[in-house]
Backbone as a printed PyTorch tensor [residue, N CA C, xyz], in Angstrom:
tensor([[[  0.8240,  -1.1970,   0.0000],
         [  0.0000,   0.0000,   0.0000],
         [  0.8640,   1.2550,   0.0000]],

        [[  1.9080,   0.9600,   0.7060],
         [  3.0000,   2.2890,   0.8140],
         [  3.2960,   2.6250,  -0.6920]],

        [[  3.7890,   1.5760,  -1.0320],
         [  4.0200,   1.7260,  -2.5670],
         [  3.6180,   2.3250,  -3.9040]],

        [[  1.9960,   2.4080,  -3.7440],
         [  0.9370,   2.9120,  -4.1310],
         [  1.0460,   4.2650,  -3.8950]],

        [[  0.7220,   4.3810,  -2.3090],
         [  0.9300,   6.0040,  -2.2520],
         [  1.8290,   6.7760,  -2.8390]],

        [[  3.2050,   6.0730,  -2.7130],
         [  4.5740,   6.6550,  -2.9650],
         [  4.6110,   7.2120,  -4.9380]],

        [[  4.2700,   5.9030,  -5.6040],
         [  4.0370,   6.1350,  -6.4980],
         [  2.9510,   7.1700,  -6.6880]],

        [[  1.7310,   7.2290,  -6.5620],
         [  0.4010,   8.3930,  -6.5960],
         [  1.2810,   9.6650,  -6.3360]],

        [[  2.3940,   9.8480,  -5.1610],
         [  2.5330,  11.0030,  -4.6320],
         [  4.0090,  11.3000,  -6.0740]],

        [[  4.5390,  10.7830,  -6.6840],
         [  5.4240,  10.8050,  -7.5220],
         [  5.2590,  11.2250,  -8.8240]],

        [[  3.8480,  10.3490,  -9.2980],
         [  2.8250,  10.8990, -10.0550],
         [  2.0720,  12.4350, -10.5380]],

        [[  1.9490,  12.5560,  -8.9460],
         [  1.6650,  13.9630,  -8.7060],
         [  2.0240,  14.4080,  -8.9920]],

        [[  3.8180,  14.6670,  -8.3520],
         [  4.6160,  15.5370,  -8.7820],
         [  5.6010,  15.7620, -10.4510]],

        [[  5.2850,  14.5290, -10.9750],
         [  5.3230,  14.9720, -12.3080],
         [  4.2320,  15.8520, -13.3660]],

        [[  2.8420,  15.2320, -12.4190],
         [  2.3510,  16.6890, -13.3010],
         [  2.2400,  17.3940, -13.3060]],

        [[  1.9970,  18.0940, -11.4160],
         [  2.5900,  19.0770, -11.9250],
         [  3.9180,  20.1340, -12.3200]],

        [[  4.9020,  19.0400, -12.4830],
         [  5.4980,  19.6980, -12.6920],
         [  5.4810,  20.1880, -14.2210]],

        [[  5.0460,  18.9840, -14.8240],
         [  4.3610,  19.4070, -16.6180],
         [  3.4990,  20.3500, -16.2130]],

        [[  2.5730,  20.4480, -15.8530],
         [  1.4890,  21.9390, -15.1630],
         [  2.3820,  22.9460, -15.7220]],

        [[  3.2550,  23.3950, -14.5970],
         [  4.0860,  24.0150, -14.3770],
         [  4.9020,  24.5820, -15.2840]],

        [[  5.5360,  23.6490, -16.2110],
         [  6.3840,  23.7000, -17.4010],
         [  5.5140,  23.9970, -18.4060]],

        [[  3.8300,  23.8780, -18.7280],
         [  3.1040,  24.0870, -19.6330],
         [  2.7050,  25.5450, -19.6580]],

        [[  2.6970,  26.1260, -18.0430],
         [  2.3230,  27.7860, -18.4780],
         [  3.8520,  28.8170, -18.2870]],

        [[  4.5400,  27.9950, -18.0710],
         [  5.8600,  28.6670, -18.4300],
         [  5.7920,  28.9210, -20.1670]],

        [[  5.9730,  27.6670, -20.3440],
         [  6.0880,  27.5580, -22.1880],
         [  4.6860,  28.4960, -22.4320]],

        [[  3.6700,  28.0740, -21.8030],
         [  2.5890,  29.4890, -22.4800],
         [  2.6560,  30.7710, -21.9120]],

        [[  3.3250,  31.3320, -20.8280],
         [  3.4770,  32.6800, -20.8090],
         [  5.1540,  33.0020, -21.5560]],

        [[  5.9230,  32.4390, -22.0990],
         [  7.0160,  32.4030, -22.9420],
         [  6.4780,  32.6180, -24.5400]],

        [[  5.4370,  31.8160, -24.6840],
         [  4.5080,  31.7050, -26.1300],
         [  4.3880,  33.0880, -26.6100]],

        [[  3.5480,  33.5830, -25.1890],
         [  2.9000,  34.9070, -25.1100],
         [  3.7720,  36.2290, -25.1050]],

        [[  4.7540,  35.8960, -24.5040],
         [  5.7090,  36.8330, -24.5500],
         [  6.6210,  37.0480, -26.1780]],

        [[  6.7550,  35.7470, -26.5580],
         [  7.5100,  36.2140, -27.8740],
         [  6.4990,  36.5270, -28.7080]],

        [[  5.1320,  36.1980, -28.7040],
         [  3.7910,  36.7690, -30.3110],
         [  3.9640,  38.1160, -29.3490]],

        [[  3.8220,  38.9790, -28.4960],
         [  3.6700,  40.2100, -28.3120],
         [  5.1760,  40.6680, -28.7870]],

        [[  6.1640,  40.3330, -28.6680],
         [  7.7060,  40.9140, -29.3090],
         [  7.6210,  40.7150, -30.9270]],

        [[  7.1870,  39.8030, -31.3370],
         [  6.6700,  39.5410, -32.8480],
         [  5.9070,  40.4310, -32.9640]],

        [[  5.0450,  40.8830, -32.4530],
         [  3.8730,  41.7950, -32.9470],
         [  4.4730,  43.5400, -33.1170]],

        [[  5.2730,  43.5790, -31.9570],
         [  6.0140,  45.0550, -31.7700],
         [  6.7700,  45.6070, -32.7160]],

        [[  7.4740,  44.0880, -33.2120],
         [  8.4570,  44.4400, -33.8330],
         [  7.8770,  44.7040, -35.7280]],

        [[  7.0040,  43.8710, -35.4040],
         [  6.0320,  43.9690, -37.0630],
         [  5.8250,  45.0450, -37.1190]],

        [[  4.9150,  45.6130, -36.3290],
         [  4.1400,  47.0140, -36.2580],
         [  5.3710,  47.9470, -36.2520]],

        [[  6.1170,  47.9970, -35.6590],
         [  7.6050,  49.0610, -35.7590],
         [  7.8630,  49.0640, -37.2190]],

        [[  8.2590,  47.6260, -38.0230],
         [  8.7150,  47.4390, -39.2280],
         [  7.5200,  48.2650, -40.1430]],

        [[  6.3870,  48.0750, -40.1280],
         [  5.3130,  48.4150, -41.1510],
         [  5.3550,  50.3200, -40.9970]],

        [[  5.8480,  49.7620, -39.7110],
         [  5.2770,  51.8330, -39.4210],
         [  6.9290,  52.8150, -40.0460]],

        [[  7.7920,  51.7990, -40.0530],
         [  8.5650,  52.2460, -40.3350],
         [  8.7500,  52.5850, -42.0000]],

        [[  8.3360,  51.6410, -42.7120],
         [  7.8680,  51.2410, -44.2600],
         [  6.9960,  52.2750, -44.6250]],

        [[  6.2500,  52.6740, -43.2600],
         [  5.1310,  53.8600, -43.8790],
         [  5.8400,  54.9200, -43.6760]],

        [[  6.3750,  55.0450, -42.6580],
         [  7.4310,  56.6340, -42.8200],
         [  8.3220,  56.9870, -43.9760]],

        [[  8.8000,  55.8870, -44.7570],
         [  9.8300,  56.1370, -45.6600],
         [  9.2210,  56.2830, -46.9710]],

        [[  7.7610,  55.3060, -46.9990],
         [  6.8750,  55.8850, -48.2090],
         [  6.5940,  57.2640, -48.0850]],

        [[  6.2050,  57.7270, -46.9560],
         [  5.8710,  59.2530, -46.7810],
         [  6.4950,  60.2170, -46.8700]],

        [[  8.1090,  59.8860, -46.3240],
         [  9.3380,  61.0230, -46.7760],
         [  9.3340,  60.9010, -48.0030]],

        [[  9.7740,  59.8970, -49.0870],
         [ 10.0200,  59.6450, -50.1090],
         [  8.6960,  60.4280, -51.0190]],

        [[  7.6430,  60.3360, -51.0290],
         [  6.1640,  60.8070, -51.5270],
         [  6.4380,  62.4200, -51.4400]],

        [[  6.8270,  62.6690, -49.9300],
         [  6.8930,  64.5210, -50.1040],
         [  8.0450,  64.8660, -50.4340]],

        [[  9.1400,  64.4060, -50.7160],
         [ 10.3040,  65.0640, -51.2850],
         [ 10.4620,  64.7810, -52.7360]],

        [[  9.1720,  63.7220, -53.2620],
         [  8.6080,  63.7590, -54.7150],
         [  8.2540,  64.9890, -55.3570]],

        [[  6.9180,  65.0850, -54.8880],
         [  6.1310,  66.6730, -54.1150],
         [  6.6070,  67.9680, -54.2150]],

        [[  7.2810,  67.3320, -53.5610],
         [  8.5030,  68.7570, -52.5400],
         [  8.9700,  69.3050, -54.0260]],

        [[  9.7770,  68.5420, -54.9610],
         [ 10.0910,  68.6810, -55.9710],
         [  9.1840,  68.9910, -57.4100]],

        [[  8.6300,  68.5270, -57.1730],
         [  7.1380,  68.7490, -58.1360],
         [  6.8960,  70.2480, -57.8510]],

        [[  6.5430,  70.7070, -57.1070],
         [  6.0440,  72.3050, -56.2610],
         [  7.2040,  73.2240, -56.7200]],

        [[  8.5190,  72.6210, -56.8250],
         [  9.6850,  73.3270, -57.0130],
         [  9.4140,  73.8790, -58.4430]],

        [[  9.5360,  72.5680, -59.5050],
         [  9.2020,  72.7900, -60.7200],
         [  8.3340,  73.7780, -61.3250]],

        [[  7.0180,  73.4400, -60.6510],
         [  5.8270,  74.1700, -60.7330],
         [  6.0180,  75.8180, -60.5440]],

        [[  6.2940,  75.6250, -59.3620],
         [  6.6690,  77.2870, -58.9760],
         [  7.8960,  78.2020, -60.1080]],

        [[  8.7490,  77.1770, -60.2400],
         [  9.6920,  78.0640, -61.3230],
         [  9.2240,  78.1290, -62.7380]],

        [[  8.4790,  77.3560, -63.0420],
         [  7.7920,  77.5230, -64.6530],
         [  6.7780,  78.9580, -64.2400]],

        [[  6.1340,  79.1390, -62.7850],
         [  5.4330,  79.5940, -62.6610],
         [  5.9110,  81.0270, -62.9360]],

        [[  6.5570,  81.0070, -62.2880],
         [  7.6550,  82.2870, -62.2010],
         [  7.8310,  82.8000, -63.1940]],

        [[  8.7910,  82.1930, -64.3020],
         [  9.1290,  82.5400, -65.5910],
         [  8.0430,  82.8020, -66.2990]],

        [[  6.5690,  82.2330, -66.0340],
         [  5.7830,  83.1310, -67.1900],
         [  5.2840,  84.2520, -66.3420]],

        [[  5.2260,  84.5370, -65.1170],
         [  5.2480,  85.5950, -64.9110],
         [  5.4280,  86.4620, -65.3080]],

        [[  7.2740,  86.4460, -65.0280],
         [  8.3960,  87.2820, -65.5470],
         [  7.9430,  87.4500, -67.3000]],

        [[  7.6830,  86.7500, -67.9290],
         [  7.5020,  87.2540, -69.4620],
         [  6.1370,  87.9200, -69.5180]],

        [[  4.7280,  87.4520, -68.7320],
         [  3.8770,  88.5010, -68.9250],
         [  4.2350,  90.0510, -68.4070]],

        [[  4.8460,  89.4640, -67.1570],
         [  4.8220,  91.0770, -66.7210],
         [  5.8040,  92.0020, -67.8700]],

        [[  6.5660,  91.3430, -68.7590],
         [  7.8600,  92.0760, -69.7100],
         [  6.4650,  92.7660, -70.9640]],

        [[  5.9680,  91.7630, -71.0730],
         [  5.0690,  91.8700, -72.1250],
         [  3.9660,  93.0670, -72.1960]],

        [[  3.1600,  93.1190, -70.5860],
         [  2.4350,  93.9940, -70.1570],
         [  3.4840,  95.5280, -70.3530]],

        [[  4.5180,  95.5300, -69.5100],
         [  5.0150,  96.3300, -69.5550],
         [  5.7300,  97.3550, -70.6290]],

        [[  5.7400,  96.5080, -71.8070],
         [  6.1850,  96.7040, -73.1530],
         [  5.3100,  97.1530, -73.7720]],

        [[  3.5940,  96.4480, -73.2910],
         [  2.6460,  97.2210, -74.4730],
         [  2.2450,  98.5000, -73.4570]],

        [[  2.4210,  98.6330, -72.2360],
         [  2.1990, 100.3280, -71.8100],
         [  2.9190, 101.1400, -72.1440]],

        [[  4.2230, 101.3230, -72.3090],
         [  5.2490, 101.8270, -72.7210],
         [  5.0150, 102.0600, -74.1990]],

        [[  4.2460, 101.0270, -75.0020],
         [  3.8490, 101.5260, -76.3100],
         [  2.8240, 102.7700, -76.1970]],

        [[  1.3750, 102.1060, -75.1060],
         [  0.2940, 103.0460, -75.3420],
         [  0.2360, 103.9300, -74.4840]],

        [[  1.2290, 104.0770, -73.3030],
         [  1.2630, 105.3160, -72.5030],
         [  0.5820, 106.5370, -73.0860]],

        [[  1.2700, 107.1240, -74.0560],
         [  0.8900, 108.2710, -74.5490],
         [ -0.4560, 108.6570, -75.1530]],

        [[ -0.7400, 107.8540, -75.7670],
         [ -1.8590, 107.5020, -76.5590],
         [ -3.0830, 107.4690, -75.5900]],

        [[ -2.7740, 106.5040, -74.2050],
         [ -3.8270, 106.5670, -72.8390],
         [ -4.1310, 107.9840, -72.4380]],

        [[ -2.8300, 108.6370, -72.1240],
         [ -2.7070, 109.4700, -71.3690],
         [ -3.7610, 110.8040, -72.5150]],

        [[ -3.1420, 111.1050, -73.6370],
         [ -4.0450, 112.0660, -74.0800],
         [ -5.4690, 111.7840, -74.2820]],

        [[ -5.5860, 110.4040, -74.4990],
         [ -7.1130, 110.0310, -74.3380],
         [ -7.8690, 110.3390, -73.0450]],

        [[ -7.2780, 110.2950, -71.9690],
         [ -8.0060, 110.4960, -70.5750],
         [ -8.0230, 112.2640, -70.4630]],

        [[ -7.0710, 113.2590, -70.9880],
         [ -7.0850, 114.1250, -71.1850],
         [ -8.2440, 114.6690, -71.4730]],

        [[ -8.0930, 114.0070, -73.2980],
         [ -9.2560, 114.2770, -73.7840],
         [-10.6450, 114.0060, -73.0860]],

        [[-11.1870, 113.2310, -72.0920],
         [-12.3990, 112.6440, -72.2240],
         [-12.6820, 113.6130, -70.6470]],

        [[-11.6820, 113.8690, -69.7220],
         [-11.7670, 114.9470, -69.1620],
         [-11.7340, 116.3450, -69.2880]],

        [[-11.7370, 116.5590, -70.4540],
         [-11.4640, 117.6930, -70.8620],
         [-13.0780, 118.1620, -71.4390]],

        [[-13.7380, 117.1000, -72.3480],
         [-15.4250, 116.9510, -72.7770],
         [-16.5100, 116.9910, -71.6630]],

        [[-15.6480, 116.8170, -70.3380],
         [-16.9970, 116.6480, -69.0370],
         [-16.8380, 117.9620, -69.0850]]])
């Protein structure tokens, strides 16, 4: 009968020591899918930051372009404007003369 017990009580203590060893290995489980998960989400977020620098210094450059074409026709209307007043200055000027001069 001793024998029995001894064994039962031996028994015991192997399971739980598997018990034991089973939520180790599952809070170990748990611990590396949350470090897997951190490290994913870091990686993806990181993938999205570099699409996003990369996208506005596309942009960034695009706006550059834009603005200097913009510029230059500026610069030629305003040459242009300024070229045909300089033609009709005179021509304005005695006309407003004139039309103040009829009131």
């Amino acid at each position: 009968m001793e024998s029995v017990i001894l064994d039962l009580i031996q028994t015991d203590q192997k399971t739980r020591e598997a018990v034991e060893e089973a939520h180790r290995m599952k809070f170990e489980l748990k611990r590396k899918i949350a470090d897997t998960e951190k490290q994913l989400s870091e990686e993806a977020w990181k993938e999205v930051h570099q699409r996003v620098d990369a996208k506005k210094a596309e942009l960034d450059y695009q706006i550059s372009q834009v603005e200097s074409e913009n510029l230059k026709e500026y610069e030629q209307e305003l040459k242009r404007l300024q070229a045909h007043y300089l033609k009709k200055k005179e021509e304005w000027q005695k006309e407003l003369v004139r039309r103040c001069l009829e009131i």
